[in-house]
C-alpha positions as a LaTeX table, in Angstrom:
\begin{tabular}{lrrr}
\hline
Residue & $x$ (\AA) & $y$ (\AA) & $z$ (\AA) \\
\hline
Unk1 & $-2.45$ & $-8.31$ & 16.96 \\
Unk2 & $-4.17$ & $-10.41$ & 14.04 \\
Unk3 & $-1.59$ & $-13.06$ & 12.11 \\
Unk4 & $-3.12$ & $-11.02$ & 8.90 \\
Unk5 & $-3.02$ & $-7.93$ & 7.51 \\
Unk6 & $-6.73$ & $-7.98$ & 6.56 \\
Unk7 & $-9.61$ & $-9.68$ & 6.13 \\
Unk8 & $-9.24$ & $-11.18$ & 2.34 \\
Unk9 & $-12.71$ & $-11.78$ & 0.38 \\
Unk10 & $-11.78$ & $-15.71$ & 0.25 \\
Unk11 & $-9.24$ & $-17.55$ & 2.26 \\
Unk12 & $-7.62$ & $-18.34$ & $-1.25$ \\
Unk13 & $-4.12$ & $-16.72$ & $-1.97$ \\
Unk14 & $-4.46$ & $-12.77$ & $-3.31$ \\
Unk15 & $-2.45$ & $-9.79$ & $-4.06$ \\
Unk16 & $-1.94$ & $-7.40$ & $-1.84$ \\
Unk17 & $-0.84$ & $-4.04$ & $-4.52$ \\
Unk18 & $-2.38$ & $-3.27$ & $-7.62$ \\
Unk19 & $-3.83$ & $-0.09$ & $-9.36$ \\
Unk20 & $-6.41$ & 0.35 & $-11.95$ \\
Unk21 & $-7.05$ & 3.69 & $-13.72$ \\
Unk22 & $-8.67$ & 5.35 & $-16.97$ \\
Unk23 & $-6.46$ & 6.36 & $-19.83$ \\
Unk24 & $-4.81$ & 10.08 & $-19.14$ \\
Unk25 & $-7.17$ & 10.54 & $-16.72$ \\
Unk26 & $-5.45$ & 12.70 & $-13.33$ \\
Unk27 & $-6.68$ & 14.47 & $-10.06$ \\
Unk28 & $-3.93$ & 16.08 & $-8.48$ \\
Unk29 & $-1.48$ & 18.96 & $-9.77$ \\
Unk30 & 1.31 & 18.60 & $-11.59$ \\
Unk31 & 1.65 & 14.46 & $-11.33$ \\
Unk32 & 4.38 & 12.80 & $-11.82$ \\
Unk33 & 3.43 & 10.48 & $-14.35$ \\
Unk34 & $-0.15$ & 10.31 & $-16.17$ \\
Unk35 & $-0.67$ & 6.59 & $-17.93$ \\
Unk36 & $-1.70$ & 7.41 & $-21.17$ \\
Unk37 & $-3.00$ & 3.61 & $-21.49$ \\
Unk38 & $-6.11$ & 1.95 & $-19.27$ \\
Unk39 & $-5.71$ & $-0.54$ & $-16.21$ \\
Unk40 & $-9.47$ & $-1.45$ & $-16.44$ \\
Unk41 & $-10.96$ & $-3.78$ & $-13.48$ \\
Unk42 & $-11.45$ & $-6.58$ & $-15.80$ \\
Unk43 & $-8.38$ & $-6.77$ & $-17.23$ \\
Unk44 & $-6.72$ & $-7.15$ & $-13.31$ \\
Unk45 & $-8.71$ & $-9.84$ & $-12.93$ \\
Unk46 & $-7.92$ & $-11.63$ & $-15.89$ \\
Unk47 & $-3.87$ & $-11.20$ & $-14.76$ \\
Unk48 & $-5.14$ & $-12.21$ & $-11.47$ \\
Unk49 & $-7.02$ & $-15.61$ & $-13.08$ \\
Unk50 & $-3.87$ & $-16.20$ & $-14.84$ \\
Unk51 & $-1.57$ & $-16.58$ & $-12.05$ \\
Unk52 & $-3.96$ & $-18.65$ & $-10.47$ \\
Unk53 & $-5.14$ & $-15.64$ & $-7.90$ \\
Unk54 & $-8.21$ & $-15.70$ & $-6.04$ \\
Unk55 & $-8.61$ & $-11.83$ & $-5.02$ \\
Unk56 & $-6.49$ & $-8.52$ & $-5.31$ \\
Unk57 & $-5.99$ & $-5.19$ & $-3.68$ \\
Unk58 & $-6.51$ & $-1.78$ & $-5.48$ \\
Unk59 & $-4.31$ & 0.55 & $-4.23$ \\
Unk60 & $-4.70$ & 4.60 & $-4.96$ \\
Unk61 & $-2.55$ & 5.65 & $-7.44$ \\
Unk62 & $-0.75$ & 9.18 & $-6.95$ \\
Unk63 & $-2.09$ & 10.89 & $-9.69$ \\
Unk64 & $-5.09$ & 10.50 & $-8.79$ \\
Unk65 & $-4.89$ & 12.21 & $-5.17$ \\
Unk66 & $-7.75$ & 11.87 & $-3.27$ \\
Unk67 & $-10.35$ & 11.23 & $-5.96$ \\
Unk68 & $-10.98$ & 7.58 & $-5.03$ \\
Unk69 & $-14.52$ & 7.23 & $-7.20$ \\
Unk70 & $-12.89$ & 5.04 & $-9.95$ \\
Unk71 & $-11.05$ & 2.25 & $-7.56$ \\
Unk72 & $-14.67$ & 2.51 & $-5.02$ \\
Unk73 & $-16.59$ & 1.81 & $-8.47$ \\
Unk74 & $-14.70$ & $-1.15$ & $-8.76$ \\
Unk75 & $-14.95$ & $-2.49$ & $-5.40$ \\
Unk76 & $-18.54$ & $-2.35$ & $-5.89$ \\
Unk77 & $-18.08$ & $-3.84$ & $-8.65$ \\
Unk78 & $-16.25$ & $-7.15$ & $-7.51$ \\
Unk79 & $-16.80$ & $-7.11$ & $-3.89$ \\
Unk80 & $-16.10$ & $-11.07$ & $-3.74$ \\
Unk81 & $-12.68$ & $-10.17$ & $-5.56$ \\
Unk82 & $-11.54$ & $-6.92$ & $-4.57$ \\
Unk83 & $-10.50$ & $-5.08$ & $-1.16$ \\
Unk84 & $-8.96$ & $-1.39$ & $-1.20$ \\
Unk85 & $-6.71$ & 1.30 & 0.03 \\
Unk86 & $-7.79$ & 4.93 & $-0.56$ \\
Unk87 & $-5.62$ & 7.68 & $-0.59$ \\
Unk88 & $-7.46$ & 11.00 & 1.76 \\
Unk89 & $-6.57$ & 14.28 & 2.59 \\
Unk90 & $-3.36$ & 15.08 & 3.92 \\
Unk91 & $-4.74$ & 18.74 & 6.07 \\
Unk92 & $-8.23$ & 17.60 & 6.77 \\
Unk93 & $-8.25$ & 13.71 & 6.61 \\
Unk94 & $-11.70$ & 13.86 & 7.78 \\
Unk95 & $-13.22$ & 15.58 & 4.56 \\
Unk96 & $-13.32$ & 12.11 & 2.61 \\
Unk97 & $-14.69$ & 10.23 & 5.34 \\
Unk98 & $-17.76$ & 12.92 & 6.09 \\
Unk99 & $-18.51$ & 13.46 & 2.51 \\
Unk100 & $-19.85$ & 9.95 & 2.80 \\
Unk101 & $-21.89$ & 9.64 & 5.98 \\
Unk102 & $-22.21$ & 13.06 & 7.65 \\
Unk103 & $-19.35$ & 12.85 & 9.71 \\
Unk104 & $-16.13$ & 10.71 & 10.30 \\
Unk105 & $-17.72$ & 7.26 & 12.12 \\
Unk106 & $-20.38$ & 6.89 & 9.45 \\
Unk107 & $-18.12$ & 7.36 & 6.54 \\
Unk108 & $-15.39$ & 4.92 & 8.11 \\
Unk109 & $-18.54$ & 2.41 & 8.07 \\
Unk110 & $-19.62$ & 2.76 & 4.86 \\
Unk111 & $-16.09$ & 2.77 & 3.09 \\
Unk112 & $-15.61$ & $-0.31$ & 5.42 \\
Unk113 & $-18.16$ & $-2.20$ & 3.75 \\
Unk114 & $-17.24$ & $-1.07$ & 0.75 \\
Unk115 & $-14.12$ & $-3.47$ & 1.15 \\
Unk116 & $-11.79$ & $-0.65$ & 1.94 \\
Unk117 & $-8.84$ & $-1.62$ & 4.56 \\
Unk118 & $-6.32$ & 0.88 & 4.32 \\
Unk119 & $-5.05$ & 4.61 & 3.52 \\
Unk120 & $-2.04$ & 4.82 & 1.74 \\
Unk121 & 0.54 & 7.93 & 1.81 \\
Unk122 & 2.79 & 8.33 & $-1.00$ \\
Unk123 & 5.73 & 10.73 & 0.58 \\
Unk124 & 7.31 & 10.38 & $-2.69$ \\
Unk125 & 8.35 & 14.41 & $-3.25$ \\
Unk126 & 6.28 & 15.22 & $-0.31$ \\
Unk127 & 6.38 & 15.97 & 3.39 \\
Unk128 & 5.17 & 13.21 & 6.46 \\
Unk129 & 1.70 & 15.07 & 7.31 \\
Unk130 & 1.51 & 15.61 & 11.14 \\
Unk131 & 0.13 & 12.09 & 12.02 \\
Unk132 & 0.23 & 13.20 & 15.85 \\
Unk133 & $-1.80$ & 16.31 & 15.46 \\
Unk134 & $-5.36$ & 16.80 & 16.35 \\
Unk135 & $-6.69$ & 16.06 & 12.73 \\
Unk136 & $-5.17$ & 13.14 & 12.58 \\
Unk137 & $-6.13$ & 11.44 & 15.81 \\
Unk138 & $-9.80$ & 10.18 & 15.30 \\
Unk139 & $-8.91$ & 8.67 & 11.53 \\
Unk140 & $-6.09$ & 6.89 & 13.33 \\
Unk141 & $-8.44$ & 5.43 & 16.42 \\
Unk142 & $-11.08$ & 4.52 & 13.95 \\
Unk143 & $-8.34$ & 2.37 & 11.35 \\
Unk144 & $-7.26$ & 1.16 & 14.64 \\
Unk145 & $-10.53$ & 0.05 & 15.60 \\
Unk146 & $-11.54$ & $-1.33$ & 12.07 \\
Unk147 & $-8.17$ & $-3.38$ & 11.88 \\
Unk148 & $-7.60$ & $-0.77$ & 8.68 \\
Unk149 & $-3.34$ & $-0.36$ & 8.29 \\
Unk150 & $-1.28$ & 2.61 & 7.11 \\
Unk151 & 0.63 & 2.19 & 4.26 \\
Unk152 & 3.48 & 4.16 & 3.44 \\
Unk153 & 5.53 & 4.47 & 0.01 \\
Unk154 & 8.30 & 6.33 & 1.75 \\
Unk155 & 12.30 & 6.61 & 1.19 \\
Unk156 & 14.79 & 5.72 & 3.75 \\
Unk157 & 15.56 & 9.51 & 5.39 \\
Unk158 & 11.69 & 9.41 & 5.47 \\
Unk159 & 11.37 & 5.84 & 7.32 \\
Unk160 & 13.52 & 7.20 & 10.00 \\
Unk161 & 10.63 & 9.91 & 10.66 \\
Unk162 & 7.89 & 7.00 & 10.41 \\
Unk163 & 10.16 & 5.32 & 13.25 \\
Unk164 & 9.90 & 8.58 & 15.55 \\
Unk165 & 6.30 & 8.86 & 14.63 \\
Unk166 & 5.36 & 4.76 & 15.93 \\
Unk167 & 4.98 & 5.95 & 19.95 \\
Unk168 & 2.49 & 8.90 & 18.59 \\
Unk169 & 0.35 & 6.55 & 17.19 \\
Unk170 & $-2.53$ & 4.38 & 18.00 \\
Unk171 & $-0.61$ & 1.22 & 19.36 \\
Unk172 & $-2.58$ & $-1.89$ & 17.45 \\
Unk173 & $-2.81$ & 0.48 & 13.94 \\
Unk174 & $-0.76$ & $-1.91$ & 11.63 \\
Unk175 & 1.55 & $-0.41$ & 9.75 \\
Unk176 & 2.82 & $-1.41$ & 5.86 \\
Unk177 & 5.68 & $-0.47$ & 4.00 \\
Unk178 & 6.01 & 0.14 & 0.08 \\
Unk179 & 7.91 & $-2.06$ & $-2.32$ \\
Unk180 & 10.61 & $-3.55$ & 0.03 \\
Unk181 & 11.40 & 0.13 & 1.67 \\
Unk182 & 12.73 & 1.07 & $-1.74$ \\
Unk183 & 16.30 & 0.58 & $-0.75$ \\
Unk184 & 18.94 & 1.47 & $-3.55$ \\
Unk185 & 22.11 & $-1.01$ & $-3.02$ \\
Unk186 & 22.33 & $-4.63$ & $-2.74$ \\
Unk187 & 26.25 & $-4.34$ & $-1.04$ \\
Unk188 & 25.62 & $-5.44$ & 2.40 \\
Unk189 & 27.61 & $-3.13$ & 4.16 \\
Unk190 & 25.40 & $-0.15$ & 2.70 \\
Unk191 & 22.18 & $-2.06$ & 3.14 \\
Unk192 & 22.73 & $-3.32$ & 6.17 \\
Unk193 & 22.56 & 0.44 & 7.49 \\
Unk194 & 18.97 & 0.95 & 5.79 \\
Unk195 & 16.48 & 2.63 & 7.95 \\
Unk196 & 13.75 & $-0.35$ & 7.34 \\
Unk197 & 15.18 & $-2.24$ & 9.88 \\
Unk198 & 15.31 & 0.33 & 12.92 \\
Unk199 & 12.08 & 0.56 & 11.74 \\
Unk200 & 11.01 & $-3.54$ & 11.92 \\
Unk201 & 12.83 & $-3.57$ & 15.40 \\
Unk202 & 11.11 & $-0.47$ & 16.15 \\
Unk203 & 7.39 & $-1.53$ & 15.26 \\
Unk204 & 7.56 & $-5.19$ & 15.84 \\
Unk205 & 4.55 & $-7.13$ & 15.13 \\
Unk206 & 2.74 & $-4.10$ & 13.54 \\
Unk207 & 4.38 & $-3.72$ & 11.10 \\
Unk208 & 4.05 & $-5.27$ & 7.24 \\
Unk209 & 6.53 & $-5.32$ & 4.38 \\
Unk210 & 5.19 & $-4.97$ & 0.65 \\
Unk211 & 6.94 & $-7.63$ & $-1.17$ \\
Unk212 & 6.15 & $-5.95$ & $-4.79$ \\
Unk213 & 8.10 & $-3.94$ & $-7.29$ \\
Unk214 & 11.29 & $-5.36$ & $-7.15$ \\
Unk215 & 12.03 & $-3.05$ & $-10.04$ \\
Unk216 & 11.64 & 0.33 & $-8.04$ \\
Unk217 & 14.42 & $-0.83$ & $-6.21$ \\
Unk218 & 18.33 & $-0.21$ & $-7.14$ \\
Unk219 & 19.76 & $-3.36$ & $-8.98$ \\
Unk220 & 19.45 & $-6.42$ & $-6.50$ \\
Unk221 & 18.38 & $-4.30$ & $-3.86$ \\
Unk222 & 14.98 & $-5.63$ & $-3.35$ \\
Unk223 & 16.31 & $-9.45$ & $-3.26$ \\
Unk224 & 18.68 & $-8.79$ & $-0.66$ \\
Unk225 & 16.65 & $-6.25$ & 1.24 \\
Unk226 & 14.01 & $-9.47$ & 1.70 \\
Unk227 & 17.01 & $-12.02$ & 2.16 \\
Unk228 & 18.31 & $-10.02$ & 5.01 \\
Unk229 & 15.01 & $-9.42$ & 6.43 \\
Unk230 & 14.33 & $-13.12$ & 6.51 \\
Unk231 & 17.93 & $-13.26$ & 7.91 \\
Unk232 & 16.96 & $-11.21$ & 10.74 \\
Unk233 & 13.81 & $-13.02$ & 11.78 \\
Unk234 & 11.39 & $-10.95$ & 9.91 \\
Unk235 & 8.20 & $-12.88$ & 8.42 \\
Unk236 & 5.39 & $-10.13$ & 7.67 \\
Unk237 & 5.96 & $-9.85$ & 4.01 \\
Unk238 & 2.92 & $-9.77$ & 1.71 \\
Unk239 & 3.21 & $-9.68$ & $-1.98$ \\
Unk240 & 2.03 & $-7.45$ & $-4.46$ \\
Unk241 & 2.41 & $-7.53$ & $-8.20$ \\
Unk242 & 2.16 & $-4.02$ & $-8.51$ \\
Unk243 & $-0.01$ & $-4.41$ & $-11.56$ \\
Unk244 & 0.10 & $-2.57$ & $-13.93$ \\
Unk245 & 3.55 & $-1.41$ & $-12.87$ \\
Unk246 & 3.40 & 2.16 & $-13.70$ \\
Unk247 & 6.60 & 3.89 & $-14.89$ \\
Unk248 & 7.82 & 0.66 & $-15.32$ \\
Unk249 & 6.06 & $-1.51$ & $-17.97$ \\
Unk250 & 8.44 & $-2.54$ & $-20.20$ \\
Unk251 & 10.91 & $-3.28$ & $-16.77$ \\
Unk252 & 8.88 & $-5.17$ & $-14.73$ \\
Unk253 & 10.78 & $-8.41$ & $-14.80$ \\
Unk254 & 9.88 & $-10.43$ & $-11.81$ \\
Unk255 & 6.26 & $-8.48$ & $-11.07$ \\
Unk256 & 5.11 & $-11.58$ & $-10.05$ \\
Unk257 & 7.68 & $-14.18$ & $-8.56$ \\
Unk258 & 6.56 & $-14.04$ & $-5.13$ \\
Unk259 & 2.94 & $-15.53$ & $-5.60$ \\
Unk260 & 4.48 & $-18.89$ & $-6.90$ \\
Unk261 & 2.12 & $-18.98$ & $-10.10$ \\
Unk262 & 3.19 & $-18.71$ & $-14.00$ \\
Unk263 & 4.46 & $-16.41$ & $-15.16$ \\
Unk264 & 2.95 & $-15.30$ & $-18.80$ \\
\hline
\end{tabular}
């Protein structure tokens, strides 16, 4: 298993969670929240120059389901700047992949040098797909095989299925988890019973902790969650300023704090 949880276009620090977008602009029904402002390419990179950040990583925003043109745009774009994380289709995960090269191992290639290096499924509202099923299998083996990860925004009742799922899946397919595992309580006795850490035990070195929006976390919660992962032995945190923290902009004290930069 690689000490990294991709291949980064420079060796310089980067940010592993951002999103860019166009104003109002949605693909899926019924979204739960539509910026009604830009998050442009350009101006990521400028937050990225000031904090002193060499590349980023665009990661699919919900509401804009599996319509990944704007975020591929920019990887075009920027290749020496920007990887990705797409978001595909939950029933047919193969669609996105063979509307780019014919069928699945040709559109794995081409998104792959595109600087893509992930899927990402937001279970935010919404059901675990079935990973283990037939449809799934070959977009698993070929993430596996591209050292592509999984990344999951998911709640704590949904870690615990994640945790069933890890023995049904491919067994060197790294696995990343949201914004801390989005616990709700900083009181240790409540947080030390949080699903995330089944989980870590669970997974071991597979596994990958988004240290990013601190804010979508209860009140302290994501500071102690990460203390008490550290206190446990855990080390696989990678952080992400969640740019342009969605939902969130005028509460998104400590965005970037864990890339030890300034802070404007």
């Amino acid at each position: 298993m690689a000490d990294t949880l991709f291949d980064p276009p420079t060796a310089a620090p980067g940010d592993y969670h951002a999103h860019v977008f166009q104003a109002g602009v949605a693909a899926t029904e019924h979204p739960r929240y539509v910026p009604e402002y830009a998050a442009p390419p350009e101006a990521y990179l400028k937050q990225l120059d000031a904090h002193g950040l060499a590349w980023g990583t665009l990661i699919q925003p919900s509401f804009l389901g599996t319509d990944n043109s704007y975020l591929l745009a920019a990887l075009q774009q920027y290749p020496q700047r920007l990887r990705g994380v797409i978001v595909i289709d939950d029933v047919n995960p193969s669609a996105t992949f063979n509307a780019l090269g014919g069928f699945v191992k040709d559109g794995f290639v081409a998104l792959h040098e595109a600087g893509v290096r992930g899927v990402r499924l937001n279970l935010i509202g919404r059901q675990m797909p079935d990973l283990a099923g037939l449809a799934w299998a070959p977009i698993l083996r070929f993430m596996e095989s591209l050292d592509w990860h999984l990344e999951f925004q998911a709640k704590a009742d949904q870690q615990i299925e994640i945790a069933d799922l890890l023995p049904k899946l491919p067994e060197d397919l790294k696995i990343v988890i949201d914004h801390y595992g989005l616990p709700q309580t900083s009181l240790e006795v409540e947080l030390g019973e949080h699903p995330l850490f089944d989980l870590v035990e669970e997974a071991g070195e597979r596994l990958w902790v988004k240290a990013s929006g601190p804010y979508r976390c209860g009140p302290g919660a994501a500071r102690a969650m990460h203390d008490e992962l550290e206190f446990r032995g855990f080390t696989r945190f990678v952080p992400g300023s969640d740019w342009p923290h969605t939902r969130f902009e005028e509460k998104c004290d400590g965005a970037w704090d864990g890339f030890g930069g300034s802070e404007e």
